[in-house]
N, C-alpha and C positions, 0 to 999 in steps of 0.2 A: 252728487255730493262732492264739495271741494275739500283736496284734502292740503289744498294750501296753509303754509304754516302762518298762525298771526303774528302781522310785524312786518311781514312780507308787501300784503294786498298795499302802496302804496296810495294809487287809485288818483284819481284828479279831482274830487271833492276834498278833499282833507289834507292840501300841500304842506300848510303851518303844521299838523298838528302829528302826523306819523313821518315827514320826511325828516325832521330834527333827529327823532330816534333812531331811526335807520342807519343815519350817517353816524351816531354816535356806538350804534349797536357794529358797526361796521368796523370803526376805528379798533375799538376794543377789541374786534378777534383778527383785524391785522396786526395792532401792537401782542396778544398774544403769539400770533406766528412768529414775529419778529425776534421773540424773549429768548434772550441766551443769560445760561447759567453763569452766577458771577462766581468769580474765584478770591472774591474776598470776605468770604463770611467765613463765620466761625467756624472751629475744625470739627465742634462738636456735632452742630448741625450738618457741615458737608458729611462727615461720618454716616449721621441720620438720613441721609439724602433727602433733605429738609429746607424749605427755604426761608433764609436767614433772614431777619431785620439789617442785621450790621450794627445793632443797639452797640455802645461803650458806655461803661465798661463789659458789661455784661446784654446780650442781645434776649428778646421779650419771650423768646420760646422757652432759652435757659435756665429766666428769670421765674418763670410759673412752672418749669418742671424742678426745679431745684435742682440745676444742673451746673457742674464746671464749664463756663465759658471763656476757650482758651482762643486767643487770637495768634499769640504764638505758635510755632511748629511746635506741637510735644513730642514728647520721646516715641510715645508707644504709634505714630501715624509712620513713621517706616520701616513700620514692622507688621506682616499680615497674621501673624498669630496674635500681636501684642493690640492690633486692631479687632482683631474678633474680640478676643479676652475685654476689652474696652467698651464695645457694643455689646455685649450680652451684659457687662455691670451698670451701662448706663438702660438698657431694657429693665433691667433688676429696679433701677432706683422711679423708675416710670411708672412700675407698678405698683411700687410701696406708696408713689405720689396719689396715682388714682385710687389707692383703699383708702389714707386717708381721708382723704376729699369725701369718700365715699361714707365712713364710718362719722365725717363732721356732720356731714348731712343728714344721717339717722339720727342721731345727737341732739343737732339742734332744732329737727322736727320734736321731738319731745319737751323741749322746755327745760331741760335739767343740766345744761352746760355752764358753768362756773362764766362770770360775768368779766368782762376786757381781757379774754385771751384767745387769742387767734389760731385754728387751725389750721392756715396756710403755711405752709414751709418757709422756713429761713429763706431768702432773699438777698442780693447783695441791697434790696432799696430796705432790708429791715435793719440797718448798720447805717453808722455816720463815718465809716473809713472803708478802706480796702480788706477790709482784713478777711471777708468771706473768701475773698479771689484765690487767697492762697493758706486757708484755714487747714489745716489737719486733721487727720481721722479723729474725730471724737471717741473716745474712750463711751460715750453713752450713747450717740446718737447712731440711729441706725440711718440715717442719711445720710450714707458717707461710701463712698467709692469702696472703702476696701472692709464694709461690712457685710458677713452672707446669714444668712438664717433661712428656716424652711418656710417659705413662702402661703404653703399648701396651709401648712399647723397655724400660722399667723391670720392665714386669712378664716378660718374656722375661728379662730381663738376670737378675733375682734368683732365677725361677721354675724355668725350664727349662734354664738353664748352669749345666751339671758343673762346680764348682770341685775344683782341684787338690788331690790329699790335703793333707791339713791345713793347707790356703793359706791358707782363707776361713772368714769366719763369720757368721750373718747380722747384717745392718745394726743398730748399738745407738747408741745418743746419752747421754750422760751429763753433768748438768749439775752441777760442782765449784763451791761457794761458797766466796770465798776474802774473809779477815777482816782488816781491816788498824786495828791499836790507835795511836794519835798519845799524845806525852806530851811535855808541858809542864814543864819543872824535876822534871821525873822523877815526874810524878803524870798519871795515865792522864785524856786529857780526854775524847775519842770515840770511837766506834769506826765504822770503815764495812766493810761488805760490799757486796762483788758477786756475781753469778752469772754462768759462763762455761760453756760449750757443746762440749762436744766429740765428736764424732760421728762413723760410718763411713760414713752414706750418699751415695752417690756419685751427683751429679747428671748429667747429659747433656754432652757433652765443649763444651766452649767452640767459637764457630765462629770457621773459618780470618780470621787476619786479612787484609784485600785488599791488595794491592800499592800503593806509595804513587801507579801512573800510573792506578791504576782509581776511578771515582768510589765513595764510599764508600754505604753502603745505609743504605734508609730505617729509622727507629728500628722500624718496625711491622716489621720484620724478624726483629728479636732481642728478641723477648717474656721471655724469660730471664732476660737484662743487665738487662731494663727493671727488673722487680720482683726480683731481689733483686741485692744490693750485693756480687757475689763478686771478690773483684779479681784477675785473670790478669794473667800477663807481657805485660809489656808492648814490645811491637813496636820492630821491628830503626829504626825510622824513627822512633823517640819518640813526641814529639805531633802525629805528621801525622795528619790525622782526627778530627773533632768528636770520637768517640766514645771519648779516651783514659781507660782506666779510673784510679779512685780509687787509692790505693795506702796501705791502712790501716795501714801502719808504715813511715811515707815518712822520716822524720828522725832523727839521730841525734845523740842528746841529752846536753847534756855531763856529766849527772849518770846515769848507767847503773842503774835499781833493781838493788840487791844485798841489800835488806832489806824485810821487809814495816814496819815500825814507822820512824815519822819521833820524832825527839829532838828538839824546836824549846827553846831556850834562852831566856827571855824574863824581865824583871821581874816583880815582882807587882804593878805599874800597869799593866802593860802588856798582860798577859793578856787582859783584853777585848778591845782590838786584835787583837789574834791570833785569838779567838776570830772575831770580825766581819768580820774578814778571808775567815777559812777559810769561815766558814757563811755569806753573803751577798755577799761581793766576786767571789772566786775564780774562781761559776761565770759573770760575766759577762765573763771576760778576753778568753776565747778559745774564744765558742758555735759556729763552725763547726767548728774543731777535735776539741770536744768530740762532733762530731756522725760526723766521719769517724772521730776515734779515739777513742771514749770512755773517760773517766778516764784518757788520757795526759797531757794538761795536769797536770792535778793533781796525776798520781804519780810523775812523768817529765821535770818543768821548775819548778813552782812548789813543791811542800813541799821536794825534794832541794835546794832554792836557799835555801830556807828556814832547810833547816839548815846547811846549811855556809857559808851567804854572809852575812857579819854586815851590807854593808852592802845589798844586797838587802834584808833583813830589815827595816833600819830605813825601809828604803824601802817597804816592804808595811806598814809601821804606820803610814806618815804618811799614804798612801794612804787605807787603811782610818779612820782620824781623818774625813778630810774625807769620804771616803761615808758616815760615824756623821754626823757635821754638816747634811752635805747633806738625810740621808733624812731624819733626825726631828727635824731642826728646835732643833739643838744651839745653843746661845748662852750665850757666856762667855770668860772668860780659862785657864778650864779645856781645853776643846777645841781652840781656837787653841792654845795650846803643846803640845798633844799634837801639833797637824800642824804647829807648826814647829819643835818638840824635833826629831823624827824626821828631818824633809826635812834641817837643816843638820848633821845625825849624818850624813846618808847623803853631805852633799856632802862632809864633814869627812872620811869614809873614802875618800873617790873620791880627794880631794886625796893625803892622803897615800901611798894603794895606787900611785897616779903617779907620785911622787916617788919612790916604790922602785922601779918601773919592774917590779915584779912581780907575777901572781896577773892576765894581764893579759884571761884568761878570765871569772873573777867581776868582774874591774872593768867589762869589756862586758855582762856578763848586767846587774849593776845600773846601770849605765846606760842601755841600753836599757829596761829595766822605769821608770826613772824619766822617758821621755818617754812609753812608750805607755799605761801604767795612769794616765793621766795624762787620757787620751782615756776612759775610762771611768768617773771619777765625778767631782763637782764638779758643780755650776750652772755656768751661761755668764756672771755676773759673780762669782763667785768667780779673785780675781786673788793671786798670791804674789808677794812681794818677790821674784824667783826669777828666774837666766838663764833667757832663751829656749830653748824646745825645738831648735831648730836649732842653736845653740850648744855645747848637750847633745851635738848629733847628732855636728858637728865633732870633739867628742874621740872620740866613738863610732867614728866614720871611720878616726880614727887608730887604735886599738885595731884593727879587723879588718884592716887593713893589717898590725900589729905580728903578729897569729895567721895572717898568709896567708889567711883565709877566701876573699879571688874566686880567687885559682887552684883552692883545695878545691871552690867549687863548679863551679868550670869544667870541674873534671875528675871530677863525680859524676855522669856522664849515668849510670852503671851503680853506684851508688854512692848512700848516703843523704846526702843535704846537711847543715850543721850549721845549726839550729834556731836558733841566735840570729843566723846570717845571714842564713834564711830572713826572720826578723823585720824585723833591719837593712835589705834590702830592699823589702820592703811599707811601712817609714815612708820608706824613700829616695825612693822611684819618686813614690808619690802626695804625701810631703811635697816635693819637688820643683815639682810643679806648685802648692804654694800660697804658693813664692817667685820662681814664673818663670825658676828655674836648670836646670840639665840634672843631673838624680841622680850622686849621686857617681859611682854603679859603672855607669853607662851600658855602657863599652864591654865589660864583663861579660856584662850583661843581649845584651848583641845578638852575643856570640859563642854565648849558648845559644840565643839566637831562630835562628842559624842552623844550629845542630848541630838545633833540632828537641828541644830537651832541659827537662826541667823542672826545674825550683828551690825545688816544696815551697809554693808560693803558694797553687794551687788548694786542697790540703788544710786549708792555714791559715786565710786568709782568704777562699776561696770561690769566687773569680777563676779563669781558665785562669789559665795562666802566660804562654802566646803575647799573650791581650788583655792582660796587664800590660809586659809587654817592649813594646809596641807603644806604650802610655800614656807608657814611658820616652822613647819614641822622638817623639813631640808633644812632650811637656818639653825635649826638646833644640831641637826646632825651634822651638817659641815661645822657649827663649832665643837663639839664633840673629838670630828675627827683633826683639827687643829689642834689640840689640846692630847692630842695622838691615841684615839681609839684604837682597839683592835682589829683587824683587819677582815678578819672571820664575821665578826660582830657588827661592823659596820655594811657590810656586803649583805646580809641578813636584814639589815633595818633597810636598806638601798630597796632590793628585792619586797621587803611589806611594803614599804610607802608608793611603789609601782602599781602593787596590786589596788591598793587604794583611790591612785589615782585613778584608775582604770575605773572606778566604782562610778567615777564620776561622768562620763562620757553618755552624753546622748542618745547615741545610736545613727543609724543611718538619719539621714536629709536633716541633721541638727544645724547649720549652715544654709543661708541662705540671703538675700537682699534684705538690708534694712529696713530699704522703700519699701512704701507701700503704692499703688497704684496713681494714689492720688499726688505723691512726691513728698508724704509725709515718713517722719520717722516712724518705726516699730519698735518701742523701745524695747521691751521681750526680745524680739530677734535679734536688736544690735546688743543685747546682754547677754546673750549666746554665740552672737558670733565674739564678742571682745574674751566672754569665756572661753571659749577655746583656743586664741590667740593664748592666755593666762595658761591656760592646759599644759599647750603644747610647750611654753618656753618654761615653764615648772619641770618637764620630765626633761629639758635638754638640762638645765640647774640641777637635778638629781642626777643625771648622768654624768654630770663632772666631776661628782663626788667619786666616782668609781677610781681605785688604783691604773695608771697606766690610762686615762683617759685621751683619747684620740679624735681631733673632730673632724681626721679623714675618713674613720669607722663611716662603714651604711648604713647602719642605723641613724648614725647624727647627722648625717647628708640629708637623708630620708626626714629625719624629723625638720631639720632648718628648712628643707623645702616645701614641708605642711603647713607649719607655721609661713612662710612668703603666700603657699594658694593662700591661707585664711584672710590673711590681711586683703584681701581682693574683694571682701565681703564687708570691709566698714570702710565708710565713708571719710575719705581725704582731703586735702584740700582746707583751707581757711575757716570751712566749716565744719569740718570734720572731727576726728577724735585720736588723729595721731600723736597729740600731747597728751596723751589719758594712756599711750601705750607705749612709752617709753622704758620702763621695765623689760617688757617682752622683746622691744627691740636693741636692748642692750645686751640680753641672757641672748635671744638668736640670733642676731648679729656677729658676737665675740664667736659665736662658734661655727661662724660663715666661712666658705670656703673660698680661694680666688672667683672662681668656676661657679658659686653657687648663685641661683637666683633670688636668693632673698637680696644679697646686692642689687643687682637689678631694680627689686618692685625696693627697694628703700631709698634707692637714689630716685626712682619716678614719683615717689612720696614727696622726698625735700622739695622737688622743682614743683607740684601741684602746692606747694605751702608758699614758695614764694619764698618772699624776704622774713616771714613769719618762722620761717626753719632759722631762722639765729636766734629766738630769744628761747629763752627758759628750758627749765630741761631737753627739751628737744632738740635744744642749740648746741646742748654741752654734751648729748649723746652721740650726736654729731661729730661733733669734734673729739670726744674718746672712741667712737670705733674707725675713726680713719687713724688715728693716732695707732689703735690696736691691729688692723687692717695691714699697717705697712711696717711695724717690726714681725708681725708674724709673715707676712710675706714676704720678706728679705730673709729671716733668720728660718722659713720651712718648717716650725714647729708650733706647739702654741702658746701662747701669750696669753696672760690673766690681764684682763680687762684691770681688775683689783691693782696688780704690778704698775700697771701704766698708769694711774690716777696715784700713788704713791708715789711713783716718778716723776711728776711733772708737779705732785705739792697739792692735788685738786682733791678737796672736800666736798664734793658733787650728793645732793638727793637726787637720785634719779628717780623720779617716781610720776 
């Protein structure tokens, strides 16, 4: 018996018909011998020890596992922890790929799956752009790098439970790109699109909230909450507990989208303005906003103002003039009357929309917009013939008085706050302490700090709401003790407001990367670490209030140097959010030592901003703590930040 293998027996009968094979059966496992590993496939597969297509943008293995296909060197490949960590979340996302698959197939053997929707995973070939490449943790989808759940309960959950006749179907995600056309004097100038997410899979139930007498648990707890951004109801106790979640449609906004297309009305001089505005201004108004709620700003506050608010409008083009100026370096009698055609348009509309004593909603939206975008572009000696922003603020005061706004928010513990209050508030509270008065709406502010209730802060600008209520609550007391408190009495109020703050603190590992694995924002973590940035420069502000205040004490050493680690934990640079922290770097700054290292990481700040460190308040914070920097360092004592901007004649929001 031969135990020759066939394929082999070539033979001399059959030269056409088995020697073809042979040589080709031959070639093939020389060119196998021959095979060396290429070193240009994607990192995801090299990771997989996988052999790549080399497909672009995205290679075919990546493509059906629903994976990030990076060609780039990422962060986490020279790093053997940040690599394991990376292959155990991309094994995670393989297996959730193959239950699907698995659970479509039970599914569609039955006959009862809803008709044109596909249970294959998102794809970069199910998009008409790039935009999977570098998508972001979904808030819902559990296909996503930096989402965990118990795999075990999941797969019992979808595998082995009997759904109800025709209750259920399996899990589908479907991503709707929705197109929004802008026009100018009725001629189409852009168009943008987004992509949105809507899906069935149903992650692991939220866990129980604790009772406001039990202490609250460590972050390492809740791996869940950590990595991705779901926002649950929120507890019968409001914001008692570090851990109050985000709330990604917390305002309600006085312009409702009832249209996909904005109508903006504009001259034909003035169209570039508009233009420059929209593509370069816009997205610097309101980056943490942008970050909890993306594209509400824009869709949902500033183009609806846009169009219907002529003197907003004119107030966005004057705006827009001066960052055209500022950034490229504009000079002439041409640009200057573009930014002061516009600004006395806008004050010219204020006036008389006053005088009728009507419309007294858009006369607060464009007022408020003309002191805060005001904080966002310009150089720090760029000066206007112009009332003071406080002045501004005065009429603004009256206007939210005229609409009722503090009782609205008084009474929105359950309820969405109105958005230009929200605003009005964050220039109250911290423009307050850069005149040494007590914010207007003070005793507002602290009937919600007692109800436990939020106001729409954290979302906006990045702050708890408690550490901002609390900053109110220092501004009243430094004006108190202006007004010359007692000493006793003030040292007493010093001492409760500490303990208070204290109330507000985390706990251990409350600090942490913003990132998320995938390179997206966490908006939760960078609201806790910008919170505590707010913390810390709150109690260096309370400490100054103390008689005999010294910021070579160790304590105030000790704190400016907490505040420099924390800043290490948000993200800098052009994209970043050190124009959202100006405050904090003005309060820790002023009371920075030669020696101290908050110097240090704030000069590594300006140069990651670049030439963007000259405009807007972060230009003129700049320029007042070097101004304060170098008479305290010459005269050895210390220097009120307040003294120096009095000195030099500057009317600065620092906010």
């Amino acid at each position: 018996m031969s135990t020759q293998p066939m394929g082999t027996t070539t033979g001399v009968t059959a030269p056409n018909m088995a020697g073809p094979k042979a040589a080709a059966a031959a070639a093939a496992k020389q060119s196998a011998k021959m095979h060396r590993r290429s070193r240009s496939g994607c990192f995801t597969c090299r990771l997989r020890r996988k052999k790549c297509d080399e497909g672009k943008p995205a290679c075919k293995a990546c493509k059906h596992l629903g994976l990030k296909c990076e060609y780039k060197r990422p962060m986490w490949w020279s790093n053997n922890e940040q690599r394991r960590q990376q292959k155990e979340a991309i094994k995670t996302i393989i297996r959730r790929t193959k239950l699907s698959e698995k659970t479509a197939q039970m599914v569609s053997m039955g006959g009862d799956s809803p008709p044109e929707l596909s249970y294959s995973l998102p794809t970069s070939d199910t998009f008409s752009d790039t935009l999977d490449r570098t998508r972001s943790v979904s808030v819902d989808s559990q296909f996503s790098l930096g989402y965990e759940f118990d795999f075990n309960q999941q797969l019992e959950a979808s595998c082995f439970a009997q759904p109800p006749y025709g209750a259920a179907y399996a899990p589908y995600e479907v991503d709707v790109k929705t197109e929004r056309q802008m026009f100018v004097n009725d001629v189409p100038t852009r168009r943008d699109s987004s992509i949105s997410t809507f899906n069935t899979f149903q992650g692991p139930p939220p866990p129980p909230q604790p009772l406001a007498t039990l202490p609250s648990f460590p972050a390492e707890a809740w791996p869940h909450e950590e990595l991705c951004e779901i926002p649950a109801p929120a507890p019968e106790a409001g914001l008692a507990g570090p851990q109050r979640q985000l709330d990604f449609n917390v305002f309600e906004h006085a312009h409702p989208t009832t249209t996909q297309q904005a109508v903006i009305h504009v001259d034909e001089c003035d169209r570039r303005l508009l233009d420059h505005f929209i593509d370069n201004v816009l997205r610097l108004i309101f980056p943490v906003l942008e970050v909890t709620q993306h594209g509400s700003a824009r869709s949902e506050v500033i183009l609806p103002a846009l169009e219907s608010n002529k003197c907003y409008l004119h107030c966005c083009l004057s705006i827009s003039a001066l960052h055209l100026k500022a950034t490229q370096g504009l000079q002439g009698e041409s640009i200057d009357n573009d930014i002061m055609r516009h600004r006395y348009a806008t004050i010219s509309e204020l006036c008389a929309a006053l005088n009728r004593d009507t419309d007294h909603a858009q006369i607060l939206e464009a007022t408020l917009g003309m002191i805060f975008f005001q904080c966002t572009v310009g150089r720090a000696d760029d000066c206007l013939p112009d009332i003071p922003w406080d002045q501004h603020f005065q009429a603004a005061t009256s206007l939210v008085h005229k609409l009722d706004m503090p009782r609205q928010l008084a009474e929105s513990s359950h309820a969405r706050p109105p958005f230009n209050m929200t605003l009005a508030s964050w220039i109250d509270i911290l423009g307050a302490t850069m005149l040494g008065r007590a914010p207007q709406f003070a005793d507002t502010y602290r009937e919600k700090h007692l109800a436990s209730s939020g106001s729409g802060l954290c979302e906006l600008m990045g702050c708890d709401d408690r550490v901002m209520y609390l900053v109110s609550e220092i501004a009243c007391l430094e004006a108190l003790k202006i007004d010359g408190m007692d000493v006793i009495q003030l040292c007493n109020h010093i001492h409760a407001l500490a303990g208070q703050i204290d109330l507000t603190e985390p706990g251990p590992g409350g600090l942490a990367y913003a990132y998320s694995s995938t390179g997206a924002i966490r908006p939760r973590q960078l609201s806790n670490n910008m919170t505590a940035a707010f913390r810390l420069a709150a109690r260096i502000y309370l400490c100054s209030l103390v008689p005999g205040f010294d910021r070579n004490e160790g304590s105030i050493v000790e704190l400016v140097s907490k505040l420099a680690d924390c800043l290490e934990f948000i993200p800098a640079g052009p994209e970043g959010f050190d124009r959202s922290l100006v405050w904090p770097f003005l309060v820790g700054g002023s009371a920075a030592t030669a020696d101290s290292p908050f110097r240090r990481v704030f000069q590594g700040r300006i140069e990651q901003l670049g030439e963007h460190a000259e405009y807007g308040s972060f230009g003129r914070v700049v320029r007042l703590l070097q101004e304060v920097w170098r008479q305290s360092d010459e005269r050895g004592q210390n220097v009120h930040w307040r003294d120096v901007m009095q000195q030099n004649g500057w009317h600065f929001l620092l906010i």
